[in-house]
N, C-alpha and C positions, 0 to 999 in steps of 0.2 A: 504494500500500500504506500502511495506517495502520499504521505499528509502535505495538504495544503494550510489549514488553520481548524482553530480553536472557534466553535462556535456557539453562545452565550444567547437561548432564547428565552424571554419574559413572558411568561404567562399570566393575563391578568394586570394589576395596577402595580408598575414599580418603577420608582422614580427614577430617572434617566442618570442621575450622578449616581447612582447607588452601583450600576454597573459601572458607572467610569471609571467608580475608586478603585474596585478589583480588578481592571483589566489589567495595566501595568505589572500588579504581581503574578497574574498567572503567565503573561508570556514570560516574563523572566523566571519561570518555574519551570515551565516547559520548552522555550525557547520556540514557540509559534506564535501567528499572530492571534489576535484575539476580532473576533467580533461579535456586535452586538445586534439583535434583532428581535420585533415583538412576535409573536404567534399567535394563534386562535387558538382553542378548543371548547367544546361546550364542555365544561366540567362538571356537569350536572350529571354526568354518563357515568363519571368513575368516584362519587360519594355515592358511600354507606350508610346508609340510614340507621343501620342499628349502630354503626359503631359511631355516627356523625363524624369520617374522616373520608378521604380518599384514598383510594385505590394503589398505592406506590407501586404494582407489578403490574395495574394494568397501564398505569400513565407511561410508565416507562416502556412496554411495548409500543405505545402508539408514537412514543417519539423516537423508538428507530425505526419504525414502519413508515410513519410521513414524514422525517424530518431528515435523519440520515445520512448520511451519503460519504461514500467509498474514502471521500479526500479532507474526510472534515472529523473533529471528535465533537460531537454535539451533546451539549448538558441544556436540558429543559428546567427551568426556573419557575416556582409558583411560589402563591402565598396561601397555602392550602394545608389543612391537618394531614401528614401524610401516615398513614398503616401500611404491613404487609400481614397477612395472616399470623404468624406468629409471635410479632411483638406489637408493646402496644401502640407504641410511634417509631416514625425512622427521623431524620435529617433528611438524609436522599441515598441513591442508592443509583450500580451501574452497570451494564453489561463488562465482566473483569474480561481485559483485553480487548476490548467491542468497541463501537461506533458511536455508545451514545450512555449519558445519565438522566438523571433530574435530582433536584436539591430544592427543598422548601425554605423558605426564609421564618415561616408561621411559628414556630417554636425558639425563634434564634433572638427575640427581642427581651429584655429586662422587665419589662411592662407586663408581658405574658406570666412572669412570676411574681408580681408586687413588687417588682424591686424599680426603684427611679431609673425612667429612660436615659442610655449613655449612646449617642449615637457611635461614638468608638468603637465601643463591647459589640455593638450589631453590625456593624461595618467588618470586626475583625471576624466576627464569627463565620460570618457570611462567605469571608475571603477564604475561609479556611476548608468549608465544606466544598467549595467549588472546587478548589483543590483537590481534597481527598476523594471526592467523588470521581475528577480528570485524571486523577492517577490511576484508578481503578481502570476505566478504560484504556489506560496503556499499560496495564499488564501487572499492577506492582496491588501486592497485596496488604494484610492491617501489620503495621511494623510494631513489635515490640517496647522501641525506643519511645519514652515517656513522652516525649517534648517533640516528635515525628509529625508532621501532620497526617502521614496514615495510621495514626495508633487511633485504632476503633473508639468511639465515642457514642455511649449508652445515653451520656446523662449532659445537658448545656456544661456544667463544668467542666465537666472531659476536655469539651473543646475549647473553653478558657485556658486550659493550662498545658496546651501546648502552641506551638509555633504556624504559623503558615507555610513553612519553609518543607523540603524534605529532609531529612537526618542525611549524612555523606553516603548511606546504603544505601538507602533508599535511592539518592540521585544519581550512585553510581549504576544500580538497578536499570532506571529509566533512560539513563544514557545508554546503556549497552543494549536496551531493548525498543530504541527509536533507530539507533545505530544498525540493527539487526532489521527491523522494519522495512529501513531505506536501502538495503540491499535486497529484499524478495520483491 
């Protein structure tokens, strides 16, 4: 596969600086470009009624099915309760190796838990799952290393207290496996 770019679509209302902030650090995480673009979907299709959430396995099929594409890693962005059947919420989640994510921002806000809005704390956080979720798509799995941005994150703290960055495994990982990419 020749990647050409990193592709960042919005679902729903989200304010145009909110991706600005994070583009920067993800091409310098991954050394692609980034871009941004809004999408449709009726999301009415993929909420649960009993669980009052949406659907995370099935949003994420439809955004490698319509959105996709061979030359691009595509992460779908909502402001939605996201579930997958066996937990009770996710962050977001992504085809490991694959063509595409999604990431909610709905649980990444300080307000969401009583606690006073920091737009920093959500801006970081924000940066941080787009990441781990873009990682996942290029192959690299939950890292160990505490401070890794792929060290799996259960709980909003999780992702407070690590970094945006990869750990030097982790990037040494991802280089040798875009380096690998770009030769098939």
């Amino acid at each position: 596969m020749n990647l050409e770019n990193i592709t960042l679509i919005s679902f729903g209302y989200f304010e145009k600086e909110l991706l600005e902030m994070i583009v920067n650090e993800i091409e310098h995480e991954f050394s692609f470009p980034v871009k941004t673009r809004e999408g449709f979907l009726a999301l009415s299709e993929y909420y649960d009624a009993a669980r009052k959430q949406y659907n995370g396995n099935e949003l994420l099929k439809v955004i490698e099915s319509r959105f996709a594409t061979e030359t691009t890693k595509t992460l779908g962005l909502f402001n939605v309760d996201l579930f997958i059947p066996i937990l009770t919420y996710i962050f977001g989640q992504a085809f490991l190796n694959g063509r595409s994510g999604i990431a909610s921002i709905y649980r990444l806000s300080n307000e969401r838990y009583g606690i006073e809005k920091n737009q920093n704390t959500f801006v970081n956080r924000i940066r941080k799952e787009v990441i781990h979720e873009l990682g996942h798509t290029f192959g690299l799995i939950h890292c160990s290393n505490p401070t890794c941005v792929m060290r799996s994150s259960t709980y909003v703290e999780d992702i407070d207290q690590k970094n945006h960055h990869l750990c030097g495994k982790c990037k040494a990982t991802l280089d040798f496996l875009i380096s690998e990419g770009v030769k098939s």
